[in-house]
N, C-alpha and C positions, 0 to 999 in steps of 0.2 A: 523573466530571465531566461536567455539562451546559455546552455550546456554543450559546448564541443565533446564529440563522443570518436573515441574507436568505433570502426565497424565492428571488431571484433563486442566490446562491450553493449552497443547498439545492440546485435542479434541475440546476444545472452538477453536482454532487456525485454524484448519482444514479446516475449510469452510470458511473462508476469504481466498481467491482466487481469482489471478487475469491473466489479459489475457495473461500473459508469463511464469505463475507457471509450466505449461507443460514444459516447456524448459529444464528444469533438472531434470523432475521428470523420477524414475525407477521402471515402474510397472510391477508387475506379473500377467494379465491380468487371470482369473478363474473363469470356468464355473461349477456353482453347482446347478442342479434342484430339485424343492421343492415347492408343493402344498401350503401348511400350507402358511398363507400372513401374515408378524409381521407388524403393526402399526408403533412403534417404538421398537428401541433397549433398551435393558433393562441395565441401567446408570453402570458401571464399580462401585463395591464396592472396597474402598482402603484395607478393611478387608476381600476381599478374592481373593487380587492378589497375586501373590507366592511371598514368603518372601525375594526370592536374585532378584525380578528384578528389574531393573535399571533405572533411569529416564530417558524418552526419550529426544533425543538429538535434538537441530534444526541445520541443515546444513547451518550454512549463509556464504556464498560465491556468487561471480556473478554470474550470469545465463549465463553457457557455453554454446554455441550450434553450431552444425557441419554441413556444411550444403556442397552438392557437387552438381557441374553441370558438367551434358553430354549429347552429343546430344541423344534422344531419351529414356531417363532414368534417369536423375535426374535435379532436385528435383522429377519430374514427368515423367511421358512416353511421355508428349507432350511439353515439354523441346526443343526445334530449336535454340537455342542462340550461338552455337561453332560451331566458323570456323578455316580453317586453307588452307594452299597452299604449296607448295614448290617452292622456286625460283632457275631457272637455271641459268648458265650462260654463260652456251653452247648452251642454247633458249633464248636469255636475252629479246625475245619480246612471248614468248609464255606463256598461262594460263597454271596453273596445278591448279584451285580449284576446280574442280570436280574430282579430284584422290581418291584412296582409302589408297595412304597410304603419308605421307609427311617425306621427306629425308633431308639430313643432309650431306655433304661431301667435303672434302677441295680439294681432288681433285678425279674429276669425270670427268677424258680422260684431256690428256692434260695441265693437270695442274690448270685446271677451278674448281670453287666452286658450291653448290648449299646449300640453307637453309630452314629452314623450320619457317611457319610464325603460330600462332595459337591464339586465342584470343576465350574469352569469354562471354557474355552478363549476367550480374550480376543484380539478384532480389529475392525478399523477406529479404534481411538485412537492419533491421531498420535502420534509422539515429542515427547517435550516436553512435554505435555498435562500439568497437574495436577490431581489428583483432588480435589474438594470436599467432597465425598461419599458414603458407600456404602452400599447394604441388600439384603438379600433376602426375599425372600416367598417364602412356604412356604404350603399347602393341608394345616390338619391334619384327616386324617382318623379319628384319635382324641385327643382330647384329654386332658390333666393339670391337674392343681391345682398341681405339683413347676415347679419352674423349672429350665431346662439351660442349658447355659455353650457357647457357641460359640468354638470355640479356633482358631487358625493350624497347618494341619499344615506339619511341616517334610520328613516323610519321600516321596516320590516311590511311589504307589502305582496298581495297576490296575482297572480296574470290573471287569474278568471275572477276575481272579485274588486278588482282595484278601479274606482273613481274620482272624477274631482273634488269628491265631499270626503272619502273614505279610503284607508289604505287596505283595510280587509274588511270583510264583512261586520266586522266585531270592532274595528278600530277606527277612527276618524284621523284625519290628518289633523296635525295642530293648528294649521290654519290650511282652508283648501286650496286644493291646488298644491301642496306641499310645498306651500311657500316658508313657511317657519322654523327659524332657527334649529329646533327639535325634528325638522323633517328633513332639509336641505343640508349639507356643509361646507367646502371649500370649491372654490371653480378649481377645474380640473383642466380644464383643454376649451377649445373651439371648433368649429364647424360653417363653412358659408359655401358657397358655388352652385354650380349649374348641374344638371344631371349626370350621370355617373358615379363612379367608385370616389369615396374620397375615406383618408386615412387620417385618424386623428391623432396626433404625438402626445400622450398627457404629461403636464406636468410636473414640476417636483410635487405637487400635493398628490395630482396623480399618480404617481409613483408609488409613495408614502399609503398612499389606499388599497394599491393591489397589493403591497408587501403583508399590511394588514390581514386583508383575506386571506394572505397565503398562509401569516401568522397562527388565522385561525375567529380572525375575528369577525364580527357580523358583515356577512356581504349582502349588500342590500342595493344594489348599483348604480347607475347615474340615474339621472334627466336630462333630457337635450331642452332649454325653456329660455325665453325673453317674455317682458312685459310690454316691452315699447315698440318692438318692431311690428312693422305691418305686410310682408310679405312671408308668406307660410315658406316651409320646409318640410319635406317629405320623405321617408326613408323605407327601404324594402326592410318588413319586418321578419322573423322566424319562422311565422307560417308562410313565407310567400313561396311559390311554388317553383320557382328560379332556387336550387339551393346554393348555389354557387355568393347570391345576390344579398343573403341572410348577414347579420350584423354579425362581425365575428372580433373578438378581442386576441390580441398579441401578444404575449409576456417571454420576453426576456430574464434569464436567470444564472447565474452560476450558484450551481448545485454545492458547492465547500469544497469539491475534491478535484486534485490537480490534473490538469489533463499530463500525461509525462510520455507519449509515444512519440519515437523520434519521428524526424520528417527526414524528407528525401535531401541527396545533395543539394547544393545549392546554384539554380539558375539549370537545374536537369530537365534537357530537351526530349519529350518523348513522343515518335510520330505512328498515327494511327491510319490504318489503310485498311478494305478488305474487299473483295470482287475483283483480283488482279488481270488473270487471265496470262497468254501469252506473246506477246506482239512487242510494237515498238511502244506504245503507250504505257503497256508494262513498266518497260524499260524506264521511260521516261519519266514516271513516278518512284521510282528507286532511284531514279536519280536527282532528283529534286530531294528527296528526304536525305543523299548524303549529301548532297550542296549545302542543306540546309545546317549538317551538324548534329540530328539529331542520337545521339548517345544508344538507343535502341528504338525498336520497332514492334510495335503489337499489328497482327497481320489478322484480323476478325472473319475468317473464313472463306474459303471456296478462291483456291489458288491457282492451278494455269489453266483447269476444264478440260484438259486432256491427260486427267491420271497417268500423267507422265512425274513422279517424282524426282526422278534423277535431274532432267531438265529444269523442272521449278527449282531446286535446290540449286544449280548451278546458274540459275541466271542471280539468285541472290550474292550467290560469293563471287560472280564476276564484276554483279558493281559494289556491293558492300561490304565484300570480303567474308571465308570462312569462318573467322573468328568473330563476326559480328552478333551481337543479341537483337536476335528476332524469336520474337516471342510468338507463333503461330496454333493459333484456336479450327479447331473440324468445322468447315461446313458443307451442308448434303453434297456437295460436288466432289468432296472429297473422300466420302466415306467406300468409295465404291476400291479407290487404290490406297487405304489407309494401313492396313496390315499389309505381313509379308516381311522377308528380309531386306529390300527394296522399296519398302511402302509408306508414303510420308510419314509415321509414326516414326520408323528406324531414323530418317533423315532431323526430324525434330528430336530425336535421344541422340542422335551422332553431335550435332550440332551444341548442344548442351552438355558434353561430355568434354568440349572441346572448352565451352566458357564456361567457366566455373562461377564467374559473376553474375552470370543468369540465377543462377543458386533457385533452383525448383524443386518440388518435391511433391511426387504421386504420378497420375498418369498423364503423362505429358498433352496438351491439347486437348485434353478430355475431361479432368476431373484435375487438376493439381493448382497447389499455391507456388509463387514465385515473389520475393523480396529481393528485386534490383535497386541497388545504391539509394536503398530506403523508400523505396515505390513498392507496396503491395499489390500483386495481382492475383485474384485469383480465376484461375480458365475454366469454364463448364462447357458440356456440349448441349446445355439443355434448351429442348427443341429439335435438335437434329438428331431425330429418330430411323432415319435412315442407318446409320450406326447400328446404333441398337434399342432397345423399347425401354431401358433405362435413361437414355438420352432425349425422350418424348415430351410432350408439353406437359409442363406440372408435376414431371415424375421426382416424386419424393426422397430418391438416391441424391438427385443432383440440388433439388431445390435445402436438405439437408444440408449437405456439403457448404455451400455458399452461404448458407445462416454458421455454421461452425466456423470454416473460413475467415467470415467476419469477425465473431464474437472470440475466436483466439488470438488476434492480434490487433497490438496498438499504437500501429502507424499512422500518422499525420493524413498522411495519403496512398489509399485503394483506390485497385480496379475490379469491376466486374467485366469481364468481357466475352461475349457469346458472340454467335452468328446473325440468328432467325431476328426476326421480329415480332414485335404483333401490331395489328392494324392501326392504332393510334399512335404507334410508336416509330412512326413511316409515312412519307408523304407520295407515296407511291400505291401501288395495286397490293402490295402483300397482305394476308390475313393472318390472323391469330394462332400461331405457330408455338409458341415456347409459355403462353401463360401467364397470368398475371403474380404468379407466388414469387421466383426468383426477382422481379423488377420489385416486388415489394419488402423483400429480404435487404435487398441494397439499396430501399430507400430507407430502409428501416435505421440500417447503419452507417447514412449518410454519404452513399457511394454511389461516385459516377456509373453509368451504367453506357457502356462501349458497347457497340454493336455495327455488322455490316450487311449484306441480305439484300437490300433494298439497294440498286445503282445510282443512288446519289446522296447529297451530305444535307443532315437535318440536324438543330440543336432546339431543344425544347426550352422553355422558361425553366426558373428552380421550380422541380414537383413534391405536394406536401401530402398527396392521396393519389398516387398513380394507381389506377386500375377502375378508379371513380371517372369517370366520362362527364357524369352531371357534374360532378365540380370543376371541370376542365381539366383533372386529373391534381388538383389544388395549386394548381398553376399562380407561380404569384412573384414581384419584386421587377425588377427590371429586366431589359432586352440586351446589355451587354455587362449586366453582372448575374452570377449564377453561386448559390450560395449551399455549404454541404455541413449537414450537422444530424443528428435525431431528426426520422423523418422529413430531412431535406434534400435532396439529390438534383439531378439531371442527364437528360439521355440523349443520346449521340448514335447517328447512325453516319459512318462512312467509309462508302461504300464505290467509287471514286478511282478505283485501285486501277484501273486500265481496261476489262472488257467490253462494257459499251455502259450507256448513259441513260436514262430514263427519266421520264416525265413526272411531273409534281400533277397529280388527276384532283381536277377541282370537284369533279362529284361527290371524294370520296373526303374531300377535306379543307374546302373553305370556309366548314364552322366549327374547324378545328380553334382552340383558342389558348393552345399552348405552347407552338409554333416560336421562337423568336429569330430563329433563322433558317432557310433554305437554301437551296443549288441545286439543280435539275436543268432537264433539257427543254424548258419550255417555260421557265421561270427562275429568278432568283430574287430570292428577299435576304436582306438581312440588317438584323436588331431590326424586324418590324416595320423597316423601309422597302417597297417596288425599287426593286437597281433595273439599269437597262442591259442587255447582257444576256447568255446563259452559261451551264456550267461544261466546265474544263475538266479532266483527270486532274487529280490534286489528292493532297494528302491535309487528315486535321493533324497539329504541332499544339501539344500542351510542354509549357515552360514553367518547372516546378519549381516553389521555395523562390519567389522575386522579388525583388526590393528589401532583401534584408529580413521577410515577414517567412517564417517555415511555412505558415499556412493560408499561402499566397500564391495565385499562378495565373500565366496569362494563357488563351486557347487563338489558335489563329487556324483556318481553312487556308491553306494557298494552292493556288491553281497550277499547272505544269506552265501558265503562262505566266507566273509573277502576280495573277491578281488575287489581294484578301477577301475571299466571297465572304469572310466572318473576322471578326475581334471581337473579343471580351475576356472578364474578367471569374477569376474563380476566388472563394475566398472560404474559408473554413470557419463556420464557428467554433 
C-alpha cells in the first residue's frame, strides 16, 4: 500500500528510524565539499515549491533483503560455512572433500554413479524472517547435455569424512550413495548446460527447505545426482581457487518489519555531471541537462579549473537560472579557491540560501546531508585531501559521517556522492585515492555510489563485496538492471561535464569483470555490448519513483549529441 504524504509530514517521518530501515533503503551515496558549516537547514516553504510537484509517497511493503553465502566472499571475505564433496562409487570408501571441483554422473566407467553433496551454514537472518526465495549458482567446469535432479539431503554428513558407503565416519548411509528414502527427500530444483555460471531457482519444496533451515531445522543440504544419465557434470567446488567461481546460495527474505521511508516525488529527474571546466562544452552540457528537465543537478567535483568562482557560478545561472538546485561536491581543483568571501564555498551557501528546497544541512560541499523532494543525498569530500587531511583517503571524520548519514534516515532513495576515485572504480589511469571504507558504508546501506574524477562515464554491475577484487567486487545480476538493498549497490563515475575526454586503458582493465557500461575516447560498451562510436560531453539522468513503483528508476547517459551511450534499470529491494 502507497500512502500520499505532506512534505511537511514526510520530513517529520524521516528521523524515526529503526534498526532495519537500512534493509530496503536505496541510496545514492554523494560527496560534496564545502567550507561554509549550516547550523540547520532552512525549513521548506510550501509557497516556493514548484507548483506541479507531487506529494511524496511512503513505500510500505515488507522489508525485503537478499542476502548470499560463499566460501570466502559472502556475506563477508571471512565467510568458511560451505562445504561440499563428491561421492564415488567406483571408490565407495574414498574422500573427495578436499577436491576443487564436485561431480555429478550416472555413469562414470562401467555403469557406476557419482554425486555431488554441498551444504551451507546459514547466519545473520533474523528469527521470523520468511523466505521468498532461493537459488544457487554453481561454475560449471565441464559441462552435459543430461539434466541432474537437486534433492533435499535428510541425513547429517561430513566434508572430510563423507563417502559412497558412509555419511560420517560413524554413520552409513541407509543405502549408498544416499540413495534412501531416510537419506535423500524432495527434488528441489535442476541443473544442465555447457560450461559457465549457471543459477539454479529452487522450487516450492525448495523454498520450504531453506525456510526450514532458517527455522532452525537440520541443514544438511542437497545433492546434485541421476542414475541414468551418461554424460558427467562438473562444478567448481569451495576449495577451488577462483573464489569468485565457489557454489554460492541466495535467499531472499522479508524480515516482518515494514519498510515505511518515503520515496522521492514521482517521475523526479535527477542529472549527474562532474569535470566541467570552462568553455562552450561546458555550456553545452548545461544545456542539455535544462533541455532535458532535469528538476536538479549533483555536480561531483572540480568545476571550471580556473578557481574563478564568480564565473563558474555565473555561467550556471545563465543557463539554469539563480534559483536553480545544483547540488555541488569539492574536487582537488577546487580546493585551492574554495574559502574566502568570494570562494566556491560562499557561492554554494548563497545559492542555498536562495533555495530553500535544496533543504541541506552541515558543511555545504564537504561533509552535509540534503533531502530534495524525497531524494537523500549525502556529500563528503572524502579523498580530496587537498582540502584538508580530514578529507584524505579512509579518514574516519568523513567515512563516520556517511555510515551515520545513512543509518539516520529512511528514504527510499540515497545518494553518496564524492569526487576521487579508486582504481577499480574507474576505467581510466586513476589510483586509489578515497579507500575502500566509504564505498563499503554505502554498500552497506544499499546506496548508489556517484562519483566524477576520472573524464569519462562508467556504470558497474550490482556490487555485493566492493573492495574484494577476487570476487569481481561481488559483481552480480544483469547489464541493464542494477539492484539496491543490504549490501547491494552500484557505482557510477561521471565525469563528462565538458573539460576534455579520456581513454578507457585496456592494461589496466580488461579483466576487470564488473564493468556493464562504458564511454570514453577510445571506446564505448554498453550493457556489455562493443558499440561503434566514442564518447561525447553528456550528462548521466536518473528518473525517480517510475511506473507507479516508489522504488523504481530508470538511469539513462545521453550525450550532448542526442546519443544513449547507456539505459537501465534501477530497482530497490
Amino acid at each position: 500500500m502507497q500512502i500520499p504524504r505532506t512534505r511537511a509530514d514526510a520530513d517529520a517521518h524521516k528521523h524515526r528510524s529503526t534498526s532495519w530501515s537500512l534493509l530496503t533503503k536505496g541510496l545514492l551515496c554523494a560527496a560534496v565539499p564545502a567550507l561554509a558549516i549550516l547550523n540547520a537547514c532552512v525549513a521548506m516553504d510550501a509557497d516556493l515549491m514548484p507548483s506541479d510537484a507531487e506529494p511524496v509517497e511512503e513505500a510500505q511493503h515488507a522489508a525485503t533483503v537478499v542476502v548470499s553465502f560463499q566460501q570466502g566472499a559472502l556475506p563477508s571475505s571471512s565467510y568458511a560455512g560451505s562445504t561440499d564433496a563428491t561421492i564415488r562409487e567406483g571408490a565407495a570408501t574414498t574422500n573427495y572433500g578436499a577436491a576443487t571441483t564436485c561431480e555429478a554422473d550416472g555413469d562414470d566407467g562401467s555403469g557406476v554413479d557419482k554425486s555431488c553433496l554441498l551444504k551451507w551454514t546459514l547466519s545473520g537472518i533474523p528469527a521470523g524472517s520468511t523466505v521468498v526465495s532461493a537459488s544457487i549458482t554453481l561454475q560449471v567446469t565441464d559441462g552435459s547435455s543430461n539434466t541432474y535432479s537437486l534433492y533435499e539431503v535428510k541425513r547429517a554428513w561430513n566434508e572430510g569424512q563423507v563417502t559412497w558407503n558412509n555419511a560420517t565416519s560413524t554413520t552409513a548411509w541407509a543405502t549408498a550413495g544416499a540413495k534412501a528414502a531416510t537419506d535423500r527427500g524432495s527434488l528441489i530444483g535442476s541443473v544442465t548446460g555447457s560450461t559457465g555460471s549457471r543459477t539454479i531457482t529452487l522450487n516450492a519444496a525448495g523454498v520450504a527447505l531453506v525456510q526450514g533451515w532458517v527455522n532452525g531445522t537440520s541443514n544438511n543440504g542437497v545433492i546434485i545426482a541421476s542414475s541414468s544419465n551418461t554424460d558427467g557434470i562438473d562444478f567448481a567446488s569451495s576449495e577451488h581457487a577462483t573464489v569468485a567461481s565457489r557454489p554460492k546460495l541466495t535467499i531472499t527474505y522479508d524480515d516482518g518489519s515494514p519498510s515505511t521511508g518515503p520515496s522521492t516525488d514521482p517521475n523526479l529527474l535527477i542529472a549527474f555531471i562532474g569535470d566541467q571546466g570552462a568553455n562552450g562544452n561546458s555550456d553545452a552540457v548545461l544545456n542539455l541537462i535544462k533541455n532535458e528537465g532535469a528538476a536538479a543537478t549533483i555536480h561531483n567535483g572540480d568545476f571550471d579549473y580556473a578557481s574563478n568562482p564568480t564565473a563558474w557560478d555565473n555561467r550556471i545561472n545563465n543557463i539554469l537560472g539563480p534559483s536553480y538546485p545544483y547540488f555541488a561536491i569539492i574536487g582537488n581543483h577546487d580546493a585551492a579557491a574554495w574559502g574566502g568571501t568570494s570562494g566556491y564555498a560562499s557561492k554554494i551557501q548563497a545559492r542555498h540560501a536562495l533555495v530553500p528546497a535544496m533543504n541541506c544541512t552541515g558543511e555545504l560541499g564537504v561533509k552535509a546531508t540534503c533531502n530534495f523532494r524525497g531524494l537523500h543525498i549525502v556529500q563528503s569530500c572524502i579523498g580530496t585531501g587537498e582540502l584538508r587531511s580530514t578529507c584524505g583517503a579512509n579518514a574516519a571524520d568523513q567515512v563516520n559521517f556517511i555510515e551515520d548519514s545513512l543509518a539516520a534516515d529512511d528514504s527510499v532513495w540515497s545518494i553518496c556522492a564524492w569526487h576521487k576515485n579508486q582504481h577499480d572504480m574507474q576505467v581510466g589511469g586513476k589510483g586509489n585515492e578515497v579507500g575502500w571504507s566509504a564505498y563499503q558504508k554505502c554498500m552497506s546501506a544499499g546506496a548508489i555510489v556517484s562519483t566524477g574524477h576520472e573524464h569519462s562515464y562508467s556504470r558497474t554491475l550490482t556490487l555485493t563485496d566492493v573492495g574484494n577484487a577476487a570476487t569481481g567486487h561481488g559483481k552480480t545480476g544483469l547489464f541493464d538492471l542494477v539492484e539496491l538493498g543490504t549490501n547491494r549497490n552500484f557505482v557510477f563515475v561521471s565525469g563528462l561535464g565538458g573539460v576534455d575526454i579520456r581513454d578507457y586503458e585496456a592494461v589496466n582493465h580488461d579483466d576487470d569483470t564488473w564493468w556493464a557500461s562504458y564511454y570514453a575516447s577510445n571506446k564505448w560498451v554498453k550493457n556489455n555490448t562493443l558499440m561503434s562510436g566514442t564518447a561525447a560531453y553528456g550528462a548521466l539522468f536518473i528518473r525517480f519513483h517510475v511506473d507507479g513503483d516508489p522504488k523504481k528508476a530508470r538511469g539513462y547517459f545521453k550525450d550532448v549529441n542526442g546519443r544513449l551511450a547507456d539505459e537501465f534499470t534501477i530497482q530497490v529491494q
